[in-house]
N, C-alpha and C positions, 0 to 999 in steps of 0.2 A: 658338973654334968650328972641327971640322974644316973645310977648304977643300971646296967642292963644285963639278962640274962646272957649266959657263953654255955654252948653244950661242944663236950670236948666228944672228938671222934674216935674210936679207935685207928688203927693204921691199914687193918683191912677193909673196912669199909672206905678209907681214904682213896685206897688203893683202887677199887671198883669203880670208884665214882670219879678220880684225876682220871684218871685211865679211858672211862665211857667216855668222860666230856676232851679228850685230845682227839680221841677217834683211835685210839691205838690199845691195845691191851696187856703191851709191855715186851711187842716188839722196837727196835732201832728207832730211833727217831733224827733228823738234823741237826744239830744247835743251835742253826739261826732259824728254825723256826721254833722255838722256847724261847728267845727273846724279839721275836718279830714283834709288827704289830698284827694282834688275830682279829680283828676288829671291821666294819663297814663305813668306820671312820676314814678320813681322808687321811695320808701321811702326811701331805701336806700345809693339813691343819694344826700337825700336833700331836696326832695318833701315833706313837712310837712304841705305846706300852705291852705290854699281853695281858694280856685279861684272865684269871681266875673265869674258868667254866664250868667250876662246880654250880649246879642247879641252885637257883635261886630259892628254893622250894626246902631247899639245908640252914637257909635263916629264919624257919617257922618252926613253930612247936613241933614237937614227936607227930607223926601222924597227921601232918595236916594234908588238904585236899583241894584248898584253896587254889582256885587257875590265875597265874600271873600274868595280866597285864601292862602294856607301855602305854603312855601316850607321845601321839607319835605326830608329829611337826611336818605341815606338807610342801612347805614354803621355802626351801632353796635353790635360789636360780631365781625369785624375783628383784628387782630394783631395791626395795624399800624391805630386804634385809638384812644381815650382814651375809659373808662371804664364807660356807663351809668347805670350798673344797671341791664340791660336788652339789651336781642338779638333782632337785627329788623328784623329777620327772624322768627321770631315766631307767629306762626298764630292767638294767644292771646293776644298777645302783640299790632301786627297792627290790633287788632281789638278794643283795648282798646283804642288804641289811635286816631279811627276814632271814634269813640263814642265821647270821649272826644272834638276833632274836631268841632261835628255837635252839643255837647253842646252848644257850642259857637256861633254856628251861622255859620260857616264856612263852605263853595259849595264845597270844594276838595282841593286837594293840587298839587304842582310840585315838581314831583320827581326829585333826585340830579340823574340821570342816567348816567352811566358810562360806556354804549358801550355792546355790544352785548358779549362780550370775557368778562367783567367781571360777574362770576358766578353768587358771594353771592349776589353783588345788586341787577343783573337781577332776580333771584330767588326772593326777596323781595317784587321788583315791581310787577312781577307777582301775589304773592299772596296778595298783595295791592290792583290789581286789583281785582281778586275775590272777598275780601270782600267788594270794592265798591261796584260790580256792584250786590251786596246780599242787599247792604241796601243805593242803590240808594244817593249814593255819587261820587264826580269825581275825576280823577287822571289827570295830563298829565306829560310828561318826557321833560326833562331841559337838555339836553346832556353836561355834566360834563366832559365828557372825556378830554384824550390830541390824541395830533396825533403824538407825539413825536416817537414813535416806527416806524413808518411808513417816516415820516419826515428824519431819519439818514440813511433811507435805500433808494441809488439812483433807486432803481428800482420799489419803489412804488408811486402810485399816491396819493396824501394828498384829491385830488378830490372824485377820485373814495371810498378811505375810507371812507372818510362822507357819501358820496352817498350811499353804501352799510350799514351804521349805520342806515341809514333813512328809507331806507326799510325796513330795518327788522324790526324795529319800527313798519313802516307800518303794517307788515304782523302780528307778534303779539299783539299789543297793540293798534294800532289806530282804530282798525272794531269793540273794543269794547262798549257797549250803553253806559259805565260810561267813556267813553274819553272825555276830554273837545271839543268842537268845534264852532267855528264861521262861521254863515251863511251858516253853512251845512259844512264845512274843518275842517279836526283838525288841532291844534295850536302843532309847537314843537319850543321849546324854546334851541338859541346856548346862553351856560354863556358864555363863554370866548374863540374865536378861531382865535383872531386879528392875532399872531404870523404864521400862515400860509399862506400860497400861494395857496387861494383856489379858484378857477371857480367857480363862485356862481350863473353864466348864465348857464354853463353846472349842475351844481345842481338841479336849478329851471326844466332844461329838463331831468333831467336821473330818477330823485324821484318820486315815488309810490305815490298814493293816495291822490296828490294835498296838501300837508299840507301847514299852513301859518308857516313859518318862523319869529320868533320873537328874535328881538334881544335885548342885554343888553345896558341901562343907553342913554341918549339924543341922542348920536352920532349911536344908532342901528336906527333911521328913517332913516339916509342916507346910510345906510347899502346896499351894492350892494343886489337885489333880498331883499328887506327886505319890509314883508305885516307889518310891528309895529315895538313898543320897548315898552320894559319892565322899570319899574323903578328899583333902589336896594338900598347902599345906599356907603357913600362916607366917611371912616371915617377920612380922609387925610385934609378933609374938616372943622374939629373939632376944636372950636379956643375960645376965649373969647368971643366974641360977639356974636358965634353961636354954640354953643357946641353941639347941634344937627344936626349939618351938612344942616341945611333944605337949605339952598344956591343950595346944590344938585339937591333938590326937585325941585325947583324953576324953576332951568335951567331944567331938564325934564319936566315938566306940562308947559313953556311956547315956547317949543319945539312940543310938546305934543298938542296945539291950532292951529299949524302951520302944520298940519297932522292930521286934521280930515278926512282923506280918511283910513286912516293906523288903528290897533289896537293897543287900548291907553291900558296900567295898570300899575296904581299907587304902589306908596307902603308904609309901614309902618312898623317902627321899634323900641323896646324900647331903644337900644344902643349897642354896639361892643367892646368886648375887647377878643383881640385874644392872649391874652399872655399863656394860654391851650395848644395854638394850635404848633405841631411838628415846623411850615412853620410861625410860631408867627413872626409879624416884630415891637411889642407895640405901635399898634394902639387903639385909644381908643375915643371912642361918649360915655359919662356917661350918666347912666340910669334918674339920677334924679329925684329918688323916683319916675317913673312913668310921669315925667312931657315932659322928649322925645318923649317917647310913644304918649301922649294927644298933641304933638303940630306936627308930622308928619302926623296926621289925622286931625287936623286945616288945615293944606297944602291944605290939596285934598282940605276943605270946599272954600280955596281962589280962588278956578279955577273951581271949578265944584257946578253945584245946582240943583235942580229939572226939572231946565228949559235943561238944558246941563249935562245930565248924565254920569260920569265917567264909564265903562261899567264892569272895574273888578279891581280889590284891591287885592296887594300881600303883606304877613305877611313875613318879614324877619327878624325871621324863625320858623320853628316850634319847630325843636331840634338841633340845631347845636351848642351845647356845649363848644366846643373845641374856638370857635369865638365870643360867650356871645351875641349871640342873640336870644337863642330858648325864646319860650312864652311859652314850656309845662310847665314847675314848677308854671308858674304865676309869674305876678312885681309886687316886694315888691313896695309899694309906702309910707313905715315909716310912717305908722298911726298905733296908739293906743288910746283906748278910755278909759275912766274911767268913772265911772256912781257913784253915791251918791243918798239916798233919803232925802227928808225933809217933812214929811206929807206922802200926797197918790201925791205928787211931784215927778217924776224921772229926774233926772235933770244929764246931764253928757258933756265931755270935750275931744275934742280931741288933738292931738298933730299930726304934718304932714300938709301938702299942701289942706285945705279943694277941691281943685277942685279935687283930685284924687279919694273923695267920691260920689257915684251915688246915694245913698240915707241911710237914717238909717231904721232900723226895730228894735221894740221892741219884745219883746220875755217873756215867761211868763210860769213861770214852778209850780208846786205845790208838786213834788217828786225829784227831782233835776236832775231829767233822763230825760224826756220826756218835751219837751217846746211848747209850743203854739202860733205861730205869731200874735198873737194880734192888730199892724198898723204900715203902711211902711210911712215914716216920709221924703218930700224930703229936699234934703241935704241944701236946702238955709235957713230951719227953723231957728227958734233961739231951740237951744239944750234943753230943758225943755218939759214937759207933765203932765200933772194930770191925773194919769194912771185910778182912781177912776169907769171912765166910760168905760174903754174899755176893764177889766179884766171881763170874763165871770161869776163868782161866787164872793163871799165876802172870806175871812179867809184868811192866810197867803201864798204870792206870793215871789218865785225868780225871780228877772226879770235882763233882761240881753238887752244891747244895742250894735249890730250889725252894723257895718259902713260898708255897701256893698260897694266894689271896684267899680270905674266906668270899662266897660266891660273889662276885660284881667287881671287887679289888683287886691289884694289879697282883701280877707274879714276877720276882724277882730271884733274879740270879745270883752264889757268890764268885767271887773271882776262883782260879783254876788249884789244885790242891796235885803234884804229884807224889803218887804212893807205890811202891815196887814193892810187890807180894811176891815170895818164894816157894 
């Protein structure tokens, strides 16, 4: 695997940023909720883990500004596809999961949109949008459809159907405040619509509302009528040398230099395997414990910096199950810690890829319910502490060491350490 960039943290900036993303600032906290699951995921599904919420925004270069987006799957609770758990028609559910979202640091998502004619998703979207534009979050629509329907019948136009999707678009979902937009246009994004015969000059002239047109993977800048291209990710590309596909990346971001007039957006992915999925063809980018994830966000660092802002960042995905890319459950990145005392010593050991750690916290309980953060420790220390001076009282302490996920990755617990300070 190529080598990718690690910027180590100090412990107080650790400390501000565990701290913001728990919601607490270093008052008491539970213990079963440090190892709950924090997630919009179902438990039911699988969701058992806790999620590192450190801002997504901590795996990009110093100073970057880049707004992260998800794409976001509007389809469960249909027949035809697998079973998460949970309906995304439910107005609690896509409320949990934009919570969940804006934990992380994340500006909105791109819906999988499938055309005006289908119900359940447009239903979905819709009420997606509502609760953005209630808790000033963004959406925008990724048209997913096919035009196959249209395509077998000689008498229809493949033109005028897109034309008439994009309107409607227009007319419902782009005048709203929580739509994404560039320089005052909103963005609609085609995935996949190579296989037609489409006027993309008659497009640009028959379309409502001026939208930019973004299209998929390097070959969307030369896109007839194309204001961008999107990144995604390639898992055809997946081989011994580079099992994370980033060759993909490569050739998009230096495509991507060659088209600073165009809208640029990166992407980022923990890995792919679609063997789930009905249309499965056993493609597979392995996750490696979190280390794909950490080295598609080195990408961006290699083409982009403070000086040359990448201007948005797309998560592939948020929940798309069926293809093993979603990020709601959280990546496992196979760390466990073990802690031991020796004295007023705590001294502990982890097992896993120390770079998939963004910092440790110590933890300090006195009834075995209720714990106390005590000090966020970053992750290049040497593992040991003399807890002595930083327990608030004397008498006997549970203490527990915390390996916070660097942002998207799991957090993990180690087992209980008692220490009697005199």
């Amino acid at each position: 695997m190529r080598k990718f960039l690690f910027f180590s943290v100090m412990g107080v900036i650790c400390s501000a940023l565990i701290g913001s993303a728990r919601g607490q600032t270093g008052g008491q906290i539970s213990l079963s909720s440090i190892i709950a699951n924090n997630t919009s995921a179902s438990p039911s599904y699988g969701a058992t883990g806790n999620v590192s919420k450190v801002p997504l925004s901590q795996l990009l270069y110093p100073g970057a500004t880049a707004k992260i987006y998800v794409r976001f799957m509007p389809w469960f609770g249909e027949k035809n596809h697998m079973l998460a758990q949970y309906r995304s028609d439910e107005p609690e559910q896509i409320r949990s999961q934009i919570n969940d979202m804006m934990s992380r640091g994340i500006a909105g998502a791109f819906i999988a949109w499938y055309g005006q004619h289908d119900d359940f998703k447009d239903k979905v979207t819709e009420r997606f949008m509502r609760e953005s534009e209630r808790r000033g979050f963004q959406f925008a629509l990724s048209y997913s459809g096919t035009l196959d329907q249209c395509a077998k019948n000689p008498g229809c136009d493949v033109t005028e159907s897109i034309v008439s999707e994009i309107n409607y678009a227009n007319r419902r979902y782009m005048g709203s405040p929580a739509y994404v937009h560039v320089d005052g246009r909103p963005v609609f994004f085609i995935f996949d619509l190579t296989k037609y015969s489409i006027d993309w000059n008659r497009v640009r002239n028959e379309v409502q509302g001026q939208p930019l047109l973004l299209f998929r993977n390097s070959g969307g800048f030369n896109h007839s009528q194309s204001d961008g291209a999107y990144a995604w990710l390639a898992p055809e590309g997946s081989k011994g040398g580079d099992p994370a596909s980033l060759e993909y990346l490569d050739r998009f971001y230096k495509t991507a230099a060659q088209n600073r007039d165009r809208v640029v957006i990166g992407s980022a992915y923990k890995g792919f395997d679609d063997s789930l999925a009905s249309w499965g063809k056993n493609r597979h980018i392995p996750e490696q414990c979190g280390l794909t994830w950490l080295s598609t966000f080195a990408e961006v660092d290699r083409y982009y910096s403070a000086k040359n802002q990448l201007p948005m960042l797309l998560i592939v995905t948020w929940n798309d199950y069926e293809e093993g890319t979603e990020i709601e459950t959280g990546i496992d990145n196979c760390v466990s810690v073990t802690a031991q005392a020796q004295g007023t010593n705590l001294n502990w050991r982890t097992t896993g890829d120390p770079r998939t750690i963004y910092a440790f916290r110590i933890l300090g309980s006195q009834d075995g319910t209720v714990v106390l953060p005590l000090q966020d420790i970053a992750a290049v220390r040497n593992n040991s502490l003399d807890v002595k001076n930083i327990l608030p009282s004397k008498g006997r302490w549970t203490l527990y060491v915390e390996a916070i996920g660097q942002p998207g990755l799991l957090n993990h617990l180690s087992n209980p350490v008692q220490i009697n300070v005199q």
